[in-house]
ROSE-4610 file (N, C-alpha, C; in Angstrom, 1 decimal, always signed):
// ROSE-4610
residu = [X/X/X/X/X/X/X/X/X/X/X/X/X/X/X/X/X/X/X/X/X/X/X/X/X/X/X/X/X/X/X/X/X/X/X/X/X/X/X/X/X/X/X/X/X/X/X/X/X/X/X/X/X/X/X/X/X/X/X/X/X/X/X/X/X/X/X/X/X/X/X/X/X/X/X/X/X/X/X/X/X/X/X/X/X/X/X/X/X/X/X/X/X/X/X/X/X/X/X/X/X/X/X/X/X/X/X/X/X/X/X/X/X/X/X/X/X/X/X/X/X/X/X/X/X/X/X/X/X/X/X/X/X/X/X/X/X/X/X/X/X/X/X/X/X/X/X/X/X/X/X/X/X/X/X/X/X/X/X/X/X/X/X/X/X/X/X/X/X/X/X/X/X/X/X/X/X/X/X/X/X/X/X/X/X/X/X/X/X/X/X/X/X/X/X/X/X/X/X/X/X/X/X/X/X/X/X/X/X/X/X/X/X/X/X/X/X/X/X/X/X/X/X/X/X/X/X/X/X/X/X/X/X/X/X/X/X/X/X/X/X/X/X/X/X/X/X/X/X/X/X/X/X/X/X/X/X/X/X/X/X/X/X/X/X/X/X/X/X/X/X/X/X/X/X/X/X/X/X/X/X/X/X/X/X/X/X/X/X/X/X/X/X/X/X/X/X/X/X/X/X/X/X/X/X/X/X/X/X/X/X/X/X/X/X/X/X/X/X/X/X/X/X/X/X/X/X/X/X/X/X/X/X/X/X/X/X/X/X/X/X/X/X/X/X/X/X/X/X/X/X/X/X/X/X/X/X/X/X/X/X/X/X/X/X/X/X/X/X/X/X/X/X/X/X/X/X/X/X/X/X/X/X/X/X/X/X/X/X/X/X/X/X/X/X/X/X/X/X/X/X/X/X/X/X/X/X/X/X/X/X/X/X/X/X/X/X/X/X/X/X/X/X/X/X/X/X/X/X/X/X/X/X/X/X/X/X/X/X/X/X/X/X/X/X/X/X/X/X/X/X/X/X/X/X/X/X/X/X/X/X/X/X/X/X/X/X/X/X/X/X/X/X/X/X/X/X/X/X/X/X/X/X/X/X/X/X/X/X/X/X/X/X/X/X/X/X/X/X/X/X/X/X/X/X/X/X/X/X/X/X/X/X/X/X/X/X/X/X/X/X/X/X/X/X/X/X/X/X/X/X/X/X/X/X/X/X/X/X/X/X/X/X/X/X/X/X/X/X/X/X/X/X/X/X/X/X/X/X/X/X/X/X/X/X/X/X/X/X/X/X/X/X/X/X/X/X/X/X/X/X/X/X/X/X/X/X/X/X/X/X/X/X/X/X/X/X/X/X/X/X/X/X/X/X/X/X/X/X/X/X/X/X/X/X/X/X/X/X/X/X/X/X/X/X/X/X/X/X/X/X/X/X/X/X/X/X/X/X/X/X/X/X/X/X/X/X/X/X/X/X/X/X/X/X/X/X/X/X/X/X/X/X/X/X/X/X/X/X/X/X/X/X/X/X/X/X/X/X/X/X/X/X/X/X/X/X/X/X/X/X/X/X/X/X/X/X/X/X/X/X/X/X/X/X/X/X/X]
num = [1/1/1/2/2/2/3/3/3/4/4/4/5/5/5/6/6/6/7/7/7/8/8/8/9/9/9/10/10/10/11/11/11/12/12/12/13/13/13/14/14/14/15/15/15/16/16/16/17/17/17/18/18/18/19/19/19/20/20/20/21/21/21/22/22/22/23/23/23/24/24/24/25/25/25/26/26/26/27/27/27/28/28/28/29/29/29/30/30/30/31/31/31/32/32/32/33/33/33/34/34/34/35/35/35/36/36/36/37/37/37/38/38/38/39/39/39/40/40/40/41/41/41/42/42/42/43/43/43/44/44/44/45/45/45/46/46/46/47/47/47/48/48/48/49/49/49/50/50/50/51/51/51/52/52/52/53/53/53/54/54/54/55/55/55/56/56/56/57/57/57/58/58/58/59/59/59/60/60/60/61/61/61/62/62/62/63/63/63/64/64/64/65/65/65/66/66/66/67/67/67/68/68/68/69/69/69/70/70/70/71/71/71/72/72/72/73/73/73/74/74/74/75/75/75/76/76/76/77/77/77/78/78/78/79/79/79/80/80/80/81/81/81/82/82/82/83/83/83/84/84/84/85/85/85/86/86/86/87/87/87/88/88/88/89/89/89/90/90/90/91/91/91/92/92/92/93/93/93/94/94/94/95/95/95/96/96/96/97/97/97/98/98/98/99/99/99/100/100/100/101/101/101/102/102/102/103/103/103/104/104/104/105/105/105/106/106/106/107/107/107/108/108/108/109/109/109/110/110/110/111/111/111/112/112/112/113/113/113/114/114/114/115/115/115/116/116/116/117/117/117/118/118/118/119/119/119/120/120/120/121/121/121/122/122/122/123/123/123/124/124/124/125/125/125/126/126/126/127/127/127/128/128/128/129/129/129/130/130/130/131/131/131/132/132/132/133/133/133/134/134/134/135/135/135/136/136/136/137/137/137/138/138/138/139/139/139/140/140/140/141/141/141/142/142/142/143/143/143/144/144/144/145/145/145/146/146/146/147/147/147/148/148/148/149/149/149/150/150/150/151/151/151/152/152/152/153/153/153/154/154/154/155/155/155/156/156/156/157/157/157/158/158/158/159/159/159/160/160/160/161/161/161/162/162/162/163/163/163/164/164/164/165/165/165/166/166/166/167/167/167/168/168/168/169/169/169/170/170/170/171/171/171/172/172/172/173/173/173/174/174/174/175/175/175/176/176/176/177/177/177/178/178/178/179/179/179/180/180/180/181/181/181/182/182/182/183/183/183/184/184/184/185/185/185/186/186/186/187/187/187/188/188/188/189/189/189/190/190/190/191/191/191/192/192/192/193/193/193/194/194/194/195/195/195/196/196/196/197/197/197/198/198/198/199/199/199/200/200/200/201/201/201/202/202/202/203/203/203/204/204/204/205/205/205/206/206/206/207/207/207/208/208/208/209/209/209/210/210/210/211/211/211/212/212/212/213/213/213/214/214/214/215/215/215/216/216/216/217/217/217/218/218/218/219/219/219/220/220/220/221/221/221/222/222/222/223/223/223/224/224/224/225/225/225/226/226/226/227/227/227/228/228/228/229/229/229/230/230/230/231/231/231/232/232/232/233/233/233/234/234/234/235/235/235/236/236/236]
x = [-10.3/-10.4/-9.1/-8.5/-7.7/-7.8/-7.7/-8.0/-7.0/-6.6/-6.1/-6.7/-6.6/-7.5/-6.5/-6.2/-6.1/-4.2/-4.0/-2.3/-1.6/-0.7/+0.4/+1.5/+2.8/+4.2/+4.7/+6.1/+7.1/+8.4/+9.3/+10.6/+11.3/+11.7/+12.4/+11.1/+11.5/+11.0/+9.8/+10.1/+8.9/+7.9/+7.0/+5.3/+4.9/+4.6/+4.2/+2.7/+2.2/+1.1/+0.1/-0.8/-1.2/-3.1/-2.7/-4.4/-5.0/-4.9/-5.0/-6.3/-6.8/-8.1/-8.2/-7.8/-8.4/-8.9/-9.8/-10.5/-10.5/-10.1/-9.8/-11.0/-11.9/-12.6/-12.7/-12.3/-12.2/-12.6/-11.8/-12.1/-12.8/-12.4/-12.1/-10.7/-11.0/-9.8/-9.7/-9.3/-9.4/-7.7/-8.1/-7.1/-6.7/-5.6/-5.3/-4.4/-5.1/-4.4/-3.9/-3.1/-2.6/-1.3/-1.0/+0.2/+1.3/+2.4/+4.1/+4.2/+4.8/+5.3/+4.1/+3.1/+1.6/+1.6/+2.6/+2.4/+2.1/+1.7/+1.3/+1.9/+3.4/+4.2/+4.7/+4.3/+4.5/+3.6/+2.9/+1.5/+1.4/+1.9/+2.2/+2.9/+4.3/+5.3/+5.1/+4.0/+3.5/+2.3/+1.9/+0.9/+1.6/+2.7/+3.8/+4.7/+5.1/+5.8/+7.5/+7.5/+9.2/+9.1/+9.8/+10.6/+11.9/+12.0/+10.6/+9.8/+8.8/+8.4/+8.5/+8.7/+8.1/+6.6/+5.8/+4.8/+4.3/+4.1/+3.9/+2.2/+1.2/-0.1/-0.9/-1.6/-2.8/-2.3/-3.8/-3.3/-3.5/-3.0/-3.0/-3.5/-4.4/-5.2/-5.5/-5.3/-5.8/-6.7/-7.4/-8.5/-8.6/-9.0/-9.0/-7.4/-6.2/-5.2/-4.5/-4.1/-3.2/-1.8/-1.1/-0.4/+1.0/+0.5/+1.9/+2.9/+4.1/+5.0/+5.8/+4.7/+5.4/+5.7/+6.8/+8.0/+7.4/+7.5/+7.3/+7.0/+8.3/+7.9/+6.8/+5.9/+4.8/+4.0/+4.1/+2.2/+2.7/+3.4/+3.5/+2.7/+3.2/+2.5/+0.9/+0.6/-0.6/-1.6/-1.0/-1.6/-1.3/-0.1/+0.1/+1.0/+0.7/+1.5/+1.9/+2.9/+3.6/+4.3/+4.0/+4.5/+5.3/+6.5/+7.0/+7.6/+7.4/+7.4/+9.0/+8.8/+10.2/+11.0/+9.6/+9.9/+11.0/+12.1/+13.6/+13.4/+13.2/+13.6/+14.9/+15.6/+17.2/+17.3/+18.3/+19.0/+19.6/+20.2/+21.5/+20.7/+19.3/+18.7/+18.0/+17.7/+17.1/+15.7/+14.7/+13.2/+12.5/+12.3/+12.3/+12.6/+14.2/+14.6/+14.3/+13.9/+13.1/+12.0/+11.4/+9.6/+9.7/+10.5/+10.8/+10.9/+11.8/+12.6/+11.3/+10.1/+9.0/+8.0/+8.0/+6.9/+6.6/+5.2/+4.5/+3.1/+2.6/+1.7/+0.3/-0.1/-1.7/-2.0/-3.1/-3.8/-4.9/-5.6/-6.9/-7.0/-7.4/-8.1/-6.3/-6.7/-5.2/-4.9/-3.3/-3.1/-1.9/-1.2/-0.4/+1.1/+1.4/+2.6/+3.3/+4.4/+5.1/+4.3/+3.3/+2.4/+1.1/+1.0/-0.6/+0.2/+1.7/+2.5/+2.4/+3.0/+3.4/+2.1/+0.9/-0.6/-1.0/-0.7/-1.1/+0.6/+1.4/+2.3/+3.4/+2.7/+3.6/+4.7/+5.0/+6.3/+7.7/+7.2/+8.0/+8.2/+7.3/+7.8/+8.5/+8.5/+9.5/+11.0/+11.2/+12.2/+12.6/+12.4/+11.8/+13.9/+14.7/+15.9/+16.9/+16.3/+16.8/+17.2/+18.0/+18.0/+17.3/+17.1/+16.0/+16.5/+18.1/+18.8/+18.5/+18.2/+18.0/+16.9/+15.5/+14.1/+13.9/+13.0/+12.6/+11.8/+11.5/+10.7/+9.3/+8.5/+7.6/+7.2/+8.5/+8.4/+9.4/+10.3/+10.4/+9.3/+8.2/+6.5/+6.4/+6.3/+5.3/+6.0/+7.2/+8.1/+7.8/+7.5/+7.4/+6.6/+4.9/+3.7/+3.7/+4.4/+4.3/+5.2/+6.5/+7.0/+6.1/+5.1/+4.2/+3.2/+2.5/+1.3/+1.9/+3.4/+4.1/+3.3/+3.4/+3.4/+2.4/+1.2/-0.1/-1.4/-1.1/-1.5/-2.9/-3.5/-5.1/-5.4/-4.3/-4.2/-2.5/-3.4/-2.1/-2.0/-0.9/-0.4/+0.4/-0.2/+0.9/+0.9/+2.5/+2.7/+3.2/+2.3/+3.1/+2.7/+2.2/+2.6/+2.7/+2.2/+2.0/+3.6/+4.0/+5.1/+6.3/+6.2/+7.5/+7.2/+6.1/+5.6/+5.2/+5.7/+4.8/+3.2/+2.8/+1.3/+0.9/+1.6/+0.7/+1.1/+2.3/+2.5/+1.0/+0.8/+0.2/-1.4/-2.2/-2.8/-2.8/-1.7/-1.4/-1.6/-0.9/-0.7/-2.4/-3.2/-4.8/-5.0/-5.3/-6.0/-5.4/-4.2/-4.0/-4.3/-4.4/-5.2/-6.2/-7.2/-8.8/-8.6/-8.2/-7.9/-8.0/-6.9/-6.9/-8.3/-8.5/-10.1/-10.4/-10.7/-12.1/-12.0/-10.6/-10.3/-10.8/-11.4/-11.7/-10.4/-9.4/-8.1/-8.6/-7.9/-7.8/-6.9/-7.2/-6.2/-5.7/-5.1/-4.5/-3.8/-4.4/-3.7/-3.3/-1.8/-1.5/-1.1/-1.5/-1.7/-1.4/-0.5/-0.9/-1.6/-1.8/-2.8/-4.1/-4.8/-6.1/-7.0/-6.7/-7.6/-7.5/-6.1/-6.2/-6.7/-6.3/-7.0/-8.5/-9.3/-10.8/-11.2/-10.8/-11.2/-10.8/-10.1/-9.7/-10.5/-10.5/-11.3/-12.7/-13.1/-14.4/-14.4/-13.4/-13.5/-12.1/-12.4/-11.0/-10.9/-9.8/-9.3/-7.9/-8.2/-7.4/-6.3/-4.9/-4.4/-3.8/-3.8/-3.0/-2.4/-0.8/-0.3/-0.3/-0.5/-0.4/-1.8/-3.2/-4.3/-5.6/-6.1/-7.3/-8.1/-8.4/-9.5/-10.2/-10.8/-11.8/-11.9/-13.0/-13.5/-14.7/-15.1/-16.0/-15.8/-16.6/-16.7/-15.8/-15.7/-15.0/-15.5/-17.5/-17.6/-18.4/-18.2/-18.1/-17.2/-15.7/-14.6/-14.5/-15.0/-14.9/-16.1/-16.7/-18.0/-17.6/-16.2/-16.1/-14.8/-15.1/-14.0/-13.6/-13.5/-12.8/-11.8/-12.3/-11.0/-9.8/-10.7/-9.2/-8.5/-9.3/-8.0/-7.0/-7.6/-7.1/-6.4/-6.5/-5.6/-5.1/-5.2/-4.4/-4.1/-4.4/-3.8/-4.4/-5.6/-6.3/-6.8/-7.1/-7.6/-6.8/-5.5/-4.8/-4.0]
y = [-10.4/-10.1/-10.6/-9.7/-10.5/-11.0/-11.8/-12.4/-12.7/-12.6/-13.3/-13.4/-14.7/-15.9/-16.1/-15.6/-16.0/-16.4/-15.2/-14.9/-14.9/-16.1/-15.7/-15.6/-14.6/-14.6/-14.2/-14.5/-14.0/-14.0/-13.3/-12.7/-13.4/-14.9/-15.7/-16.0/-15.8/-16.2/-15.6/-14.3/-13.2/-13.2/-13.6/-13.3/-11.9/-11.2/-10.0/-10.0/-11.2/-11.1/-13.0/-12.5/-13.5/-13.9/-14.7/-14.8/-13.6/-13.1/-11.7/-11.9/-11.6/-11.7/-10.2/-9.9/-8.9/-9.1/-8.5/-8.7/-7.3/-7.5/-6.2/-6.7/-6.1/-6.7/-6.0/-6.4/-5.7/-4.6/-3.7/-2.2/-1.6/-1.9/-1.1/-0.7/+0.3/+1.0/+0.3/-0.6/-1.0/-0.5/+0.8/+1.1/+0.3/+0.7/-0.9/+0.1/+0.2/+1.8/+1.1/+1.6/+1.3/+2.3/+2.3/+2.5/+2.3/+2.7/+2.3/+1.2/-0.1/-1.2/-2.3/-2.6/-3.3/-4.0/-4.2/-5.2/-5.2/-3.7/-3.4/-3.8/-3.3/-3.6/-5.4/-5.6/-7.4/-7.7/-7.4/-7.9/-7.5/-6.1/-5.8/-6.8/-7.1/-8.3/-9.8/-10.2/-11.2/-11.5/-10.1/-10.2/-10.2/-9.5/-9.3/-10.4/-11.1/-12.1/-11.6/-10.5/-10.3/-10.9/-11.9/-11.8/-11.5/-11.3/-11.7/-10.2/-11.3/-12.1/-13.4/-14.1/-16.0/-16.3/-16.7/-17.0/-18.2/-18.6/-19.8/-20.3/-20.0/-20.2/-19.1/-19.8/-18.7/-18.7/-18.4/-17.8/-16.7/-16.2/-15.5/-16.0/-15.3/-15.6/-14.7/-14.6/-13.4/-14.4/-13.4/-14.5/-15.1/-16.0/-17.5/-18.1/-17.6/-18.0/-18.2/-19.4/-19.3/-18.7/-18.3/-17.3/-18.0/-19.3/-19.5/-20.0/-19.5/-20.4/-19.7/-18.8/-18.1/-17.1/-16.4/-15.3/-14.5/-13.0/-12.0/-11.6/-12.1/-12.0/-12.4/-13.5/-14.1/-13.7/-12.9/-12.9/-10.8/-10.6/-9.1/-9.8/-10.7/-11.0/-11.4/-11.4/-11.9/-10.8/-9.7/-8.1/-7.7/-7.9/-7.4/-5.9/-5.0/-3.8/-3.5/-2.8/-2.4/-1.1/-0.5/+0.8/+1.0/+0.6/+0.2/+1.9/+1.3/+2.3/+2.9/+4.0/+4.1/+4.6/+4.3/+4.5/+3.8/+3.7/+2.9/+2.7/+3.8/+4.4/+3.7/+3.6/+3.5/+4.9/+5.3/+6.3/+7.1/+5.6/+6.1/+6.1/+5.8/+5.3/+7.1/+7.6/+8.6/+7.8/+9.3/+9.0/+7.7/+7.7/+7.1/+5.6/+5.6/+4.5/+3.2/+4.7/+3.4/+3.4/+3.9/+3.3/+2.5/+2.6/+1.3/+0.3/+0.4/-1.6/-2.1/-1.4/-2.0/-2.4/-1.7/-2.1/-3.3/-3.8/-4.6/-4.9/-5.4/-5.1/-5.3/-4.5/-4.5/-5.2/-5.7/-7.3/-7.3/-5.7/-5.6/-4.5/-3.8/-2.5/-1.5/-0.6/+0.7/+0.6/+0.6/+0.2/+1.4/+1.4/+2.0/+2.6/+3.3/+3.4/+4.6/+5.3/+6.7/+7.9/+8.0/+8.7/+9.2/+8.0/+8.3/+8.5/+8.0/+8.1/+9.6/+10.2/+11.9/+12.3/+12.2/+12.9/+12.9/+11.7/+11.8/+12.7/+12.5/+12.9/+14.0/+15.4/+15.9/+16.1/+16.9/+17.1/+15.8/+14.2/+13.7/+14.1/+14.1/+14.4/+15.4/+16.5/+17.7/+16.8/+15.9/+15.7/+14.1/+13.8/+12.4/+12.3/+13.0/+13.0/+13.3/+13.7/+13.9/+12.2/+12.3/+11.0/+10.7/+9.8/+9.6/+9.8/+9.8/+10.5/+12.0/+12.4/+14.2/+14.8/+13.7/+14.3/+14.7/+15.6/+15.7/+14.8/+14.3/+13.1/+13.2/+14.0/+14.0/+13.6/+14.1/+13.6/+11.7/+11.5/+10.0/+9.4/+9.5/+8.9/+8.7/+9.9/+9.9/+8.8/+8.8/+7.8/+6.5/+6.5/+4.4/+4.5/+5.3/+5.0/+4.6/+5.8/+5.7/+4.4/+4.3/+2.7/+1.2/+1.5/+0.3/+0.4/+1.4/+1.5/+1.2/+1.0/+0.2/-0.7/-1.8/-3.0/-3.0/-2.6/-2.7/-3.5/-3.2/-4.1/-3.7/-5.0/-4.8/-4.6/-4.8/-4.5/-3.9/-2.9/-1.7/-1.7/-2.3/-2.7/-1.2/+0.0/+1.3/+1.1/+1.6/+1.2/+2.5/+3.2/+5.4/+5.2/+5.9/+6.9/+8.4/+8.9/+9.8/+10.5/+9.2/+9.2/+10.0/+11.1/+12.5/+13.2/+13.7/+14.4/+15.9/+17.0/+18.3/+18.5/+19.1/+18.6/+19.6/+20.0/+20.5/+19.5/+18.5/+17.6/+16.4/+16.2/+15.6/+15.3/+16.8/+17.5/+16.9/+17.7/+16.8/+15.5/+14.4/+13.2/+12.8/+13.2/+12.3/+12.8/+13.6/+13.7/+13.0/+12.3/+11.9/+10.3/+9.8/+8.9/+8.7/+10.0/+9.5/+9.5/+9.5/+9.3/+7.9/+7.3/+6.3/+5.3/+5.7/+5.0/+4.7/+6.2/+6.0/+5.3/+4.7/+4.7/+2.5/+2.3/+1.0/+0.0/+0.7/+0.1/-0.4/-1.8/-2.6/-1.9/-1.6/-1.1/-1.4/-1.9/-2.3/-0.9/+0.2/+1.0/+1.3/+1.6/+1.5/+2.8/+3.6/+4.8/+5.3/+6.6/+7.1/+8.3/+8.5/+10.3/+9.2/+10.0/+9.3/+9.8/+11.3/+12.4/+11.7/+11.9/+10.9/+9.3/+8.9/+7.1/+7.3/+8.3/+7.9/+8.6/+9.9/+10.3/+9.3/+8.4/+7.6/+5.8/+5.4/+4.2/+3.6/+2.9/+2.1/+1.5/+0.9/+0.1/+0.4/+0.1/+0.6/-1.1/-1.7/-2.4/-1.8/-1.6/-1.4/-2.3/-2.5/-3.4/-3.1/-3.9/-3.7/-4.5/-4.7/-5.8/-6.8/-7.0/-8.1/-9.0/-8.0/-8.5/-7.5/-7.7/-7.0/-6.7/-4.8/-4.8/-3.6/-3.7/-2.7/-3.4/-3.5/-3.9/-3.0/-1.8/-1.5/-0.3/+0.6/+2.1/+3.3/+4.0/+5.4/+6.0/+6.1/+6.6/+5.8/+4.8/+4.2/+4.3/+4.2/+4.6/+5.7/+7.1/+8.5/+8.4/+8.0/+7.6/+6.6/+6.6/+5.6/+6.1/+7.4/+7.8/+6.5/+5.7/+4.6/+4.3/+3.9/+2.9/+4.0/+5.3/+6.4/+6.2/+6.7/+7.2/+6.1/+4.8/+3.8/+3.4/+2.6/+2.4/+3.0/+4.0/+5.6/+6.6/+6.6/+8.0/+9.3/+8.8/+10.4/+11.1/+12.1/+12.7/+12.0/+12.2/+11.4/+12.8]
z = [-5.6/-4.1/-3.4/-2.4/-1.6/+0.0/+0.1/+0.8/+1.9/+3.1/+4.4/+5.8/+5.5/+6.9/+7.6/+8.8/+10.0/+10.1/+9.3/+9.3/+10.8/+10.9/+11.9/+11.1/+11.9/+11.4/+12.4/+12.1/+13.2/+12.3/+13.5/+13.4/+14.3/+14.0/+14.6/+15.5/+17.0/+17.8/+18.0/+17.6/+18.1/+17.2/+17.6/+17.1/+17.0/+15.4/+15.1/+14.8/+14.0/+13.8/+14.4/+14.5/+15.3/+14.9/+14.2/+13.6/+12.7/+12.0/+11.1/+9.9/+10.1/+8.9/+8.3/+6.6/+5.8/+4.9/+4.5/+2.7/+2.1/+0.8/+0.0/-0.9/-1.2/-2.2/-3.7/-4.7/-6.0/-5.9/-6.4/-6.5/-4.9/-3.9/-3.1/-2.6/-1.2/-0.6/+0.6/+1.1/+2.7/+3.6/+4.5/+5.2/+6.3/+6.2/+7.7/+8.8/+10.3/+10.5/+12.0/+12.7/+13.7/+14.3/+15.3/+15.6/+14.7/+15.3/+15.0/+15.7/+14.8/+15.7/+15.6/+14.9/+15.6/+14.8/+13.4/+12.5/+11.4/+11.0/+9.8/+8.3/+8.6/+7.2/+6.9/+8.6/+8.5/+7.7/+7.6/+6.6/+5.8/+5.0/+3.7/+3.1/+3.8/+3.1/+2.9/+4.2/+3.5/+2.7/+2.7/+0.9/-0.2/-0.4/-1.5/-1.6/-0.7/-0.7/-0.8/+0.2/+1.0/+2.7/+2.8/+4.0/+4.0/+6.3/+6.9/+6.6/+7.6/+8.3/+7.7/+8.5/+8.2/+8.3/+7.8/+7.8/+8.6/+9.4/+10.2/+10.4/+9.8/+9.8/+9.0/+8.6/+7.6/+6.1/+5.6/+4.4/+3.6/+2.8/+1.8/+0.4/-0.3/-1.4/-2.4/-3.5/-4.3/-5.3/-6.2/-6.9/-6.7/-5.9/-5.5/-6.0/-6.0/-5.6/-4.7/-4.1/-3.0/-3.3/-2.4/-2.7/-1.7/-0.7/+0.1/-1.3/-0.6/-1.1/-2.4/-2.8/-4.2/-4.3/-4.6/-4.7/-5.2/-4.8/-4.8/-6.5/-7.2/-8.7/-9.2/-8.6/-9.3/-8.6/-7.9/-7.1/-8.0/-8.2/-9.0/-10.6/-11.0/-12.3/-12.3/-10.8/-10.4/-10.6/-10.4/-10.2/-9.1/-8.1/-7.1/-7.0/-6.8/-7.0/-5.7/-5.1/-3.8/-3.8/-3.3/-3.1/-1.4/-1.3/+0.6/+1.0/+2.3/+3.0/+2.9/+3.1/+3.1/+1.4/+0.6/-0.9/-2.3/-1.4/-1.9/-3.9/-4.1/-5.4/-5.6/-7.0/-7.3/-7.4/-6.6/-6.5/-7.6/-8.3/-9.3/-10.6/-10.9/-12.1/-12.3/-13.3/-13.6/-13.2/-13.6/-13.3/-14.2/-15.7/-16.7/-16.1/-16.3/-15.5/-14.6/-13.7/-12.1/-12.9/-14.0/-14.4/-15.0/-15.8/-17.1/-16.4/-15.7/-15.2/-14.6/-14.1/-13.7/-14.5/-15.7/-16.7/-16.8/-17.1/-17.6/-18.2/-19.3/-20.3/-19.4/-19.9/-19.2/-19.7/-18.4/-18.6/-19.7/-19.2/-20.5/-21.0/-22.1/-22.2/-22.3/-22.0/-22.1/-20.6/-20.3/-19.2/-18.9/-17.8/-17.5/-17.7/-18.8/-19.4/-18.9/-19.5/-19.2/-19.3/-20.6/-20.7/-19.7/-19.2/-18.1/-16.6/-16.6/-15.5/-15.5/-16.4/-16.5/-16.5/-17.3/-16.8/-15.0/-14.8/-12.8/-12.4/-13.4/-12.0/-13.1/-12.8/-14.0/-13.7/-12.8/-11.9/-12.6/-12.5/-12.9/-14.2/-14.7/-16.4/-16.7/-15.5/-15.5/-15.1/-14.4/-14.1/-14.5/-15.7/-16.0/-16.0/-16.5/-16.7/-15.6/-14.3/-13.1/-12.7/-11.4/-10.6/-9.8/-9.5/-8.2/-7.1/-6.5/-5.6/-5.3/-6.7/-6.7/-6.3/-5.9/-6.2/-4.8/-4.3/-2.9/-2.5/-1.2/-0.9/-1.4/-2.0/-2.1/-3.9/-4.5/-5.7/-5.8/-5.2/-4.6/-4.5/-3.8/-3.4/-4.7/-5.4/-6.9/-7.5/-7.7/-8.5/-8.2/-6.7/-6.0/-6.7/-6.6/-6.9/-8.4/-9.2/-10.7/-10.8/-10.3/-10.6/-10.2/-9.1/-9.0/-9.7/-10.7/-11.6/-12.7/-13.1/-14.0/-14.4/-13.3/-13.3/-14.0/-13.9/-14.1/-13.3/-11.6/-11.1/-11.0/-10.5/-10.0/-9.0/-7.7/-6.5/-6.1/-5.5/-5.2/-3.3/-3.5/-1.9/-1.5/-0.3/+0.1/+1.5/+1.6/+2.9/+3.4/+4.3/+4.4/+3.7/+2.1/+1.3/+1.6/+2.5/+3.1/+4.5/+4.4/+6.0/+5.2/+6.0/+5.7/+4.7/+4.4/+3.4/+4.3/+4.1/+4.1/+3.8/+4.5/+4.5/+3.2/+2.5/+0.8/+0.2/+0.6/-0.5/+0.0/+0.8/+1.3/+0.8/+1.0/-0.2/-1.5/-2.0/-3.2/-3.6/-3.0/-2.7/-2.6/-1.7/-1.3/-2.8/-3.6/-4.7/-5.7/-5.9/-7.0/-6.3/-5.3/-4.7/-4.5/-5.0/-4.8/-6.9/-7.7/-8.9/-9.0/-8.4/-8.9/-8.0/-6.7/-6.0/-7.2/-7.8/-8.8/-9.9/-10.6/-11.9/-10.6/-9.8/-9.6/-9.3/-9.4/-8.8/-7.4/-7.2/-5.2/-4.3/-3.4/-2.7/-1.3/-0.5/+0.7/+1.1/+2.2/+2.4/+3.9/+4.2/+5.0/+5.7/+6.4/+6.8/+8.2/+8.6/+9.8/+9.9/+8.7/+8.6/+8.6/+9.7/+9.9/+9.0/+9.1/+7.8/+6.5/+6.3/+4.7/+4.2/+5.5/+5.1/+5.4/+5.9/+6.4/+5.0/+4.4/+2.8/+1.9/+2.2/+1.0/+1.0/+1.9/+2.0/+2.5/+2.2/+1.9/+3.2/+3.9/+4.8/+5.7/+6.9/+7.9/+8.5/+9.1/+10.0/+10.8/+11.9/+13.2/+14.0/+13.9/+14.2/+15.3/+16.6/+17.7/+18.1/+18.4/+19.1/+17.7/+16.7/+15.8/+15.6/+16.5/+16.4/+15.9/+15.0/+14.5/+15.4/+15.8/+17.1/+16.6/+15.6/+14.9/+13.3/+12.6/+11.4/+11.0/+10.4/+9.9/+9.0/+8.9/+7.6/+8.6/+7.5/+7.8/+9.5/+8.6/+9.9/+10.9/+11.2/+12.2/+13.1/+12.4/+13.0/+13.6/+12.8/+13.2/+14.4/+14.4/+15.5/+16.9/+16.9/+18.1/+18.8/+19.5/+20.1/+21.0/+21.6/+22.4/+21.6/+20.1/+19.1/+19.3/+18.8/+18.3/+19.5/+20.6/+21.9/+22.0/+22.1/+23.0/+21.8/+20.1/+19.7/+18.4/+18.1/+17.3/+17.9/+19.3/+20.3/+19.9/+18.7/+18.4/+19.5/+19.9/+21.3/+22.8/+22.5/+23.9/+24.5]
């Protein structure tokens, strides 16, 4: 389970997040949905452990691990997987490439190699010898994703995956997502397609301003025209 109690951070002076409480609980989907600008990816990075942000109160916890203090490399050995916004593939590395340099041995049971990579994502296997410079953004996504199921994590941290996608890739994209839901993978997902993050998770939290102002189910959320209008601008 992951756990964060009552997260502040900031960017020097400026306060992004301000008392923050999420729970990801084993094998669920918990979307974290908000605006542009409200804090979201600040809190991706300090689950992952990139700054900034600086972290100035709260904590972060996976398994009953605390997590201040330790580098990005060790909370990935922890089972932390990341998929950032924005994608940032190596460019210059073929497809193969960017998957390899991420690999890491599953913890239990058959885990995630080039083989189960190419079964969810055939397309790359068609272009496993291309560059990552060469792919169109929609096959880039597949590559972050497939380079963070490398790892072999238990918790799969996405930030967008969805942001600049054609809505068939998009399509695409929710179904190889409700795959992995089901395959019992954690997920921290960070979303502006409201359609896609309400088919994809178990639980929603709403962030506005750097403060949590909605906690409950899909449709609870779909049932509370106030939240959409006022902080997703759905029906504005």
């Amino acid at each position: 389970m992951l756990r964060v109690s009552g997260l502040t951070c900031s960017y020097g002076l400026a306060e992004v997040l301000s008392g923050v409480s999420v729970v990801v609980p084993d094998g669920s989907v918990v979307a974290l949905l908000g605006r542009n600008g409200m804090g979201k990816t600040s809190l991706c990075r300090c689950v992952v452990g990139l700054g900034p942000p600086r972290v100035t109160a709260g904590l972060v916890e996976y398994r009953g691990t605390r997590l201040s203090g330790m580098p990005a490399h060790a909370r990935a050995r922890l089972g932390i997987g990341y998929v950032p916004q924005g994608r940032h593939v190596f460019p210059s590395l073929d497809v193969v490439e960017n998957l390899i340099m991420a690999a890491r041995p599953a913890r239990e049971g058959s885990g995630w190699n080039l083989e189960r990579v190419w079964e969810m994502f055939p397309r790359l296997a068609a272009r496993r010898r291309h560059g990552a410079g060469q792919l169109s953004g929609g096959e880039q996504q597949m590559l972050a994703i497939g380079r963070a199921l490398m790892t072999n994590p238990s918790l799969l941290v996405m930030d967008e995956p969805s942001e600049g996608l054609a809505p068939v890739v998009v399509e695409a994209l929710g179904e190889q997502l409700q795959a992995l839901r089901a395959s019992a993978l954690s997920i921290l997902l960070v979303e502006q397609n409201l359609t896609l993050a309400m088919q994809l998770a178990d639980s929603v939290d709403v962030l506005e301003k750097g403060h949590i102002v909605f906690h409950g189910s899909p449709a609870e959320l779909d049932g509370s025209d106030e939240v959409k209008r006022r902080h997703l601008g759905v029906g504005v």
